[in-house]
N, C-alpha and C positions, 0 to 999 in steps of 0.2 A: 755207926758209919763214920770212916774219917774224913775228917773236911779238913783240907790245907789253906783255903784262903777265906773263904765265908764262914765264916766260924760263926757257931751260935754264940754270943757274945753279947750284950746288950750296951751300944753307943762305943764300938770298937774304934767307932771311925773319928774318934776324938783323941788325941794325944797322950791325956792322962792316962786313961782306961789301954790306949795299947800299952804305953809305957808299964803300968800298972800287971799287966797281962804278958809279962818277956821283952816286948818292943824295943829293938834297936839293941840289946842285949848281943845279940848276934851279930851284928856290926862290929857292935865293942871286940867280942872276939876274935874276930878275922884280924881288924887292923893291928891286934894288941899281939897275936899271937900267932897268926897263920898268916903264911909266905902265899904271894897268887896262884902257884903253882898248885898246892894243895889246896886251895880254894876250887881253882878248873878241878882236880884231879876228883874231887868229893861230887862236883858236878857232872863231868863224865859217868861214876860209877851210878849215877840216878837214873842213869838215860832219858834225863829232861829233852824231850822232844818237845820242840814252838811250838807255841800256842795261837800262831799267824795264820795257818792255813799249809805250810811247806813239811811240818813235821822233821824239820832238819837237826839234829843234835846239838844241845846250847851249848853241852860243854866243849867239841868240837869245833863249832863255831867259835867258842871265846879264844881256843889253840890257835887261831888264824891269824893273831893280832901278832904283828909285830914285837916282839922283848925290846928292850932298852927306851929313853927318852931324847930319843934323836930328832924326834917330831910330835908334834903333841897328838895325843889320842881320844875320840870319841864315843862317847853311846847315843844313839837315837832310838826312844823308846817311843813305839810304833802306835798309839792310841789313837789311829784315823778310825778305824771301826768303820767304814765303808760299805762291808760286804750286806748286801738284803738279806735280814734273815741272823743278823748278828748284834747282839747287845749286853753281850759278857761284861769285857773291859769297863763300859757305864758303870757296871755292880759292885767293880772293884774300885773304881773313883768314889761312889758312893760310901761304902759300907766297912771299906778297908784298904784307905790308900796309904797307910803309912807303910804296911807291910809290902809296897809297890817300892814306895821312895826306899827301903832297905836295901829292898832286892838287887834296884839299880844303881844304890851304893857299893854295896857289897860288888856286883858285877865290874863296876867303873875301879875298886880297890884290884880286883882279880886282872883286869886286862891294862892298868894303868892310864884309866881315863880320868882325860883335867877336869870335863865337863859332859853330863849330858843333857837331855833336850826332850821333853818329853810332849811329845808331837800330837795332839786332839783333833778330832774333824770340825769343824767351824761351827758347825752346828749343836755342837756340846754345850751352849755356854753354862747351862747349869754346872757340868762336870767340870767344866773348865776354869770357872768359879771356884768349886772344891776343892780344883787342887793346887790354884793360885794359894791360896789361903794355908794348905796342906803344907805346901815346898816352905811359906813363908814361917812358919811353926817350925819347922824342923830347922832352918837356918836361925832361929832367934832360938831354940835350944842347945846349939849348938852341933846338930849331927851332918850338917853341911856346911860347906865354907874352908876354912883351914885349918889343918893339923887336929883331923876330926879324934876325938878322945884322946889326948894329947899325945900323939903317932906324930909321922911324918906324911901321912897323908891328908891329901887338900885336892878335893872337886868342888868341883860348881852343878847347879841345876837349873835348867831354866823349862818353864810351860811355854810352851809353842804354839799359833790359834794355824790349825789350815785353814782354807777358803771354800771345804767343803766336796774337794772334784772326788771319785772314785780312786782316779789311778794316782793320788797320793798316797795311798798303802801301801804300791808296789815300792820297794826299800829303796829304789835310786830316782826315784820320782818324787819322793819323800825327803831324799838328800836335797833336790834343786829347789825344791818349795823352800827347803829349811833357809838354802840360800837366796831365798829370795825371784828365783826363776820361776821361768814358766813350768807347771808339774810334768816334763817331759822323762820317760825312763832313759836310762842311759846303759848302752851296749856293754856286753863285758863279755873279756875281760877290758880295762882293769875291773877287780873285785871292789868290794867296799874294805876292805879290811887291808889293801894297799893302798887305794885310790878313793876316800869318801868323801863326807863333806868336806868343805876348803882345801878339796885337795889331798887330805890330810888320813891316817885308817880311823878306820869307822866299824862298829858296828851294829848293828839295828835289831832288836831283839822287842817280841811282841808284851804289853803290858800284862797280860797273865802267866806269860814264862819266867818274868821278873819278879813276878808276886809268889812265885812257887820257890824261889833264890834259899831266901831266911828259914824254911822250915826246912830245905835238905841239910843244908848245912848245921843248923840247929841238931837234926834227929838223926842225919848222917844217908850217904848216898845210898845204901842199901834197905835203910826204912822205906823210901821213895819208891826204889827200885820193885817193890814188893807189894805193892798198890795195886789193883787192876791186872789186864792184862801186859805180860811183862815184854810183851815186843813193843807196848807203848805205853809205859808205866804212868801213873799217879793219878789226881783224879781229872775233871775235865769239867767244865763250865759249859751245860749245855744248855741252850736256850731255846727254849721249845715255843712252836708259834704257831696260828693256823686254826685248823676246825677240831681243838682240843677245850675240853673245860677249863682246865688250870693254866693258862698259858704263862711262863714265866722262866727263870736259870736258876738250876738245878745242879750244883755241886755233888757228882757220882764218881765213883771208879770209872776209868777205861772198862770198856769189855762190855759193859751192861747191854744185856738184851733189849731190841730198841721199845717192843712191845710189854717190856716192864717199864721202861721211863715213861711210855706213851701213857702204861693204864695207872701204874699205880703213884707214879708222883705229876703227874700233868692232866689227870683225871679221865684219862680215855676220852673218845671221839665222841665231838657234840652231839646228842640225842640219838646215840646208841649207832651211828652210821656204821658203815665198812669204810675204811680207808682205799682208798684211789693211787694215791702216789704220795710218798715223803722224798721230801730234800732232806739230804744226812747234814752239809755241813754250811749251809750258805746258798743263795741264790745260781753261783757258779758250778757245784758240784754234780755229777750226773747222777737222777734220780732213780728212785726208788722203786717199783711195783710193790702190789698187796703181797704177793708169793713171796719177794724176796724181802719183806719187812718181817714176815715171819720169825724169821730162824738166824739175822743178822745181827750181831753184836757190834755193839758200838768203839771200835777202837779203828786206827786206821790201817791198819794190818787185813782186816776182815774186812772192812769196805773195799781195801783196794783187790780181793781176791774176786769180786764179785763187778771188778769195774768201776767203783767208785772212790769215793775219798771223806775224810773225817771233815775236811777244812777247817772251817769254825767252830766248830759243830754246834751249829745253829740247822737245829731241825724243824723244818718245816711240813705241818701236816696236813693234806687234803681230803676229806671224804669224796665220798660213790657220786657226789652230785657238782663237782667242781666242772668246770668247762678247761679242761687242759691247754685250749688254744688259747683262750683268753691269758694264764697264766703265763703261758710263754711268750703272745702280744707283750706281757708284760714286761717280765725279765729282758726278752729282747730288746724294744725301747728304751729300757735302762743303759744296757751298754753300748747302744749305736749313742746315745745322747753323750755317755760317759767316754768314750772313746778319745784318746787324746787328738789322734789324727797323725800322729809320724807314720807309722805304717800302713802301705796301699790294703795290703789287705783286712784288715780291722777296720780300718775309717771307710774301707768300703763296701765291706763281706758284712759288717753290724749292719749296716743301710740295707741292704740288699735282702736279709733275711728276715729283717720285719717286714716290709714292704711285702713279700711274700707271704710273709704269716697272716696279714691283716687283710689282702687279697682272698686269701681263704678262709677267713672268718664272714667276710663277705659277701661269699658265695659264689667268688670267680674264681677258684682253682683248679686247677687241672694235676690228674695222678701225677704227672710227671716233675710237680713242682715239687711233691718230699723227697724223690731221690736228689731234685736239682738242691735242695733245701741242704742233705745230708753234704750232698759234693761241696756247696760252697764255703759248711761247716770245717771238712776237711783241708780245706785248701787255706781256711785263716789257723787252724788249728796248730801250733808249733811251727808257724813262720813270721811271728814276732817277736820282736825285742825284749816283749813283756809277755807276761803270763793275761794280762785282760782278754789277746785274741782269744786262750783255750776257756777263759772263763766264758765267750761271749757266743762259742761254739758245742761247748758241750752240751750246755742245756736243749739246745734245737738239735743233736744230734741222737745223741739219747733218749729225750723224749718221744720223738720221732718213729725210733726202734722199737722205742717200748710198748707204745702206744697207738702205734698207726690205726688202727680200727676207727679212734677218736679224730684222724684227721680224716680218715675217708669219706666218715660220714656226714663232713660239711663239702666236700667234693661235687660236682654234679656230674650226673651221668654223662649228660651229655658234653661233648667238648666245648670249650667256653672259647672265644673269638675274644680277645683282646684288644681296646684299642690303643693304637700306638699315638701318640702326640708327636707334637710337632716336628713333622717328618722335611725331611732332607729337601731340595725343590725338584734333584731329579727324581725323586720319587712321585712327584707328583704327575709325572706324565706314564708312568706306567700304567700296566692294562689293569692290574690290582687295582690302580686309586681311581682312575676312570669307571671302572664298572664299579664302586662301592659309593660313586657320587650323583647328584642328579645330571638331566643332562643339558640344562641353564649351568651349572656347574661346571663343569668337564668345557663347554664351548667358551666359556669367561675364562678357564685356568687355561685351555689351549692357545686362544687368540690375546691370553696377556704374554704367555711365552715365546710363542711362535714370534709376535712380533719382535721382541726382545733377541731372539734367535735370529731372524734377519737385520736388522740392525747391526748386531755382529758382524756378522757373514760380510756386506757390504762395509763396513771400514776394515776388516781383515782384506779384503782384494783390493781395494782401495790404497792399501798400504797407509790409512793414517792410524794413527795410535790411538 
């Protein structure tokens, strides 16, 4: 089985032993010998597809950059790790970060960046710790800083702590934290790769696409290319979570059938169950049925044929006994709390659709609230700045689809009467609120109104103000 980045290796993640093992070899080469040009050009022919969630082509992406040193250029290497349901990146701090800091050498040589930045979620500090220490090794041996192997090339690297929110993984939400702002996404165009941080091109590329740099290069864009399935070549970091024996990340080809990684490297479903529902890529991604876990291979090609997506691929598994609403109570939650709030519908379609979910776990729901549920879905769904809306939509819409039986069944038959709060005051003279009150009630709200209503009346004819 080939493993590009977790390599069976024993203390890889120590300097000597990479070094000892190729490490940094591959840098040497590029900067000693290969133009950026043929740097991108070897990554094009891999079909490195991010490892982010977007599936965008790297080497396409690194074409994006600006040619000449008119203005200085950046990489922001994406390690928030936000998504529920994701904890790859961790494994590569952990177990094999040098062949990360290569990666994003070699990339920063290819697009001509002075510096990059290697962005962690706040809540890493172990990992964040690793790779303080990591960056500090490779600058005291010389593979960052100036005139790396005595070349004319000189970048910088610096670890970066976030403060932990979700929507700093989205890539221009990531740029304002970097600078210091509040994690707000920002509209585009401009793009990052004309308009990034400071201003300046940028490009932002996730820490396992950077960690996959050294070996194409190393073994050549067509070794890569030839991994897995080839509409989404090499291997994948999948993180398996949930109501499995082995739960843990899993270094496979593209392509793998998902009920081979379930049974035979993550040990099949706790105490012999049926699976219920899998998440393929992250908390965000639309799920799974039993049927269609079947016969679905894991790459994003074949996810997306079937309406889903690879994301992270952080798969999450559920057996026959899971309570799906609960689940989705839960996910939901997540992103109304995570929600930045620039867009009306996010910061108010997330609110609005727990608040219904949790209604119906309940036991105060009405049929009509999953189609209302799907509508609202639809309407935050690709009418934001960011992608958080569609992450915060699919899952309740999806689910929904797939699974209605499970929401009915907490529904009651009968139609459920609502009570509305703190209603308007002229509502309180209607016939509705009069017959729902007692009728010491109704003669206290009419004779505090009424008066109040004549009092009016008499300085309006009165003509005083």
């Amino acid at each position: 089985m080939v493993k590009v980045i977790l390599k069976d290796i024993p203390d890889l993640h120590k300097l000597e032993v990479y070094k000892s093992n190729g490490g940094f070899e591959t840098l040497k080469k590029v900067v000693t010998s290969m133009s950026p040009e043929q740097v991108i050009d070897e990554v094009k022919k891999s079909n490195l597809k991010g490892r982010g969630g977007a599936c965008f082509p790297t080497g396409l992406k690194w074409s994006f950059m600006p040619k000449g040193n008119e203005k200085p250029k950046y990489l922001c290497c994406n390690g928030d790790e936000s998504e529920p349901g994701s904890f790859k990146d961790r494994e590569i701090f952990e177990r094999n970060p040098f062949q990360f800091i290569e990666g994003a050498l070699i990339a920063s040589y290819a697009m001509g960046c002075v510096a990059s930045y290697v962005y962690i979620r706040g809540e890493y500090w172990k990992w964040i710790n690793i790779m303080e220490k990591a960056v500090a090794e490779a600058y005291e041996a010389g593979f960052i800083g100036k005139n790396i192997f005595g070349s004319d090339f000189s970048t910088d690297m610096y670890v970066h702590k976030g403060a932990g929110a979700y929507i700093c993984g989205e890539e221009s939400a990531l740029m304002n934290s970097l600078e210091g702002k509040r994690g707000y996404p920002r509209v585009k165009p401009p793009f990052p790769a004309a308009v990034g941080v400071w201003g300046q091109p940028t490009t932002i590329n996730n820490i396992e696409t950077l960690a996959c740099v050294p070996e194409i290069i190393k073994n050549g864009g067509e070794w890569f290319a030839s991994i897995g399935d080839p509409r989404h070549p090499g291997t994948l970091l999948f993180g398996v979570s949930g109501h499995v024996n082995k739960p843990g990340v899993y270094e496979l080809p593209t392509g793998i059938p998902l009920m081979e990684l379930i049974n035979d490297y993550a040990g099949g479903v706790k105490g012999g169950k049926q699976i219920k529902m899998v998440i393929p890529g992250g908390s965000s991604m639309p799920p799974l049925t039993r049927e269609e876990c079947m016969n679905i291979k894991m790459d994003n090609e074949s996810l997306k044929e079937i309406g889903s997506a690879i994301g992270t691929a952080g798969v999450m598994v559920m057996d026959e006994d899971t309570d799906l609403i609960k689940v989705l109570i839960r996910i939901s939650h997540f992103y109304f709390h995570e929600s930045c709030g620039q867009c009306t519908p996010c910061r108010e379609g997330t609110g609005w659709m727990y608040r219904v979910l949790k209604r119906i776990d309940e036991g105060k729901g009405r049929q009509s609230d999953l189609d209302q549920l799907i509508s609202v879905a639809e309407n935050i769904e690709g009418n934001t700045i960011c992608a958080l809306g569609d992450a915060a939509a699919w899952p309740v819409k999806w689910t929904i689809r797939k699974f209605r039986d499970e929401f009915q069944k907490k529904i009651p038959k009968e139609e459920v009467t609502l009570d509305v709060k703190e209603k308007v005051h002229a509502l309180r003279k209607s016939p509705e609120y009069i017959s729902n009150n007692t009728e010491s009630d109704n003669k206290m709200v009419l004779e505090m109104f009424g008066n109040v209503r004549e009092d009016v009346e008499e300085k309006r004819f009165s003509g005083d103000e």
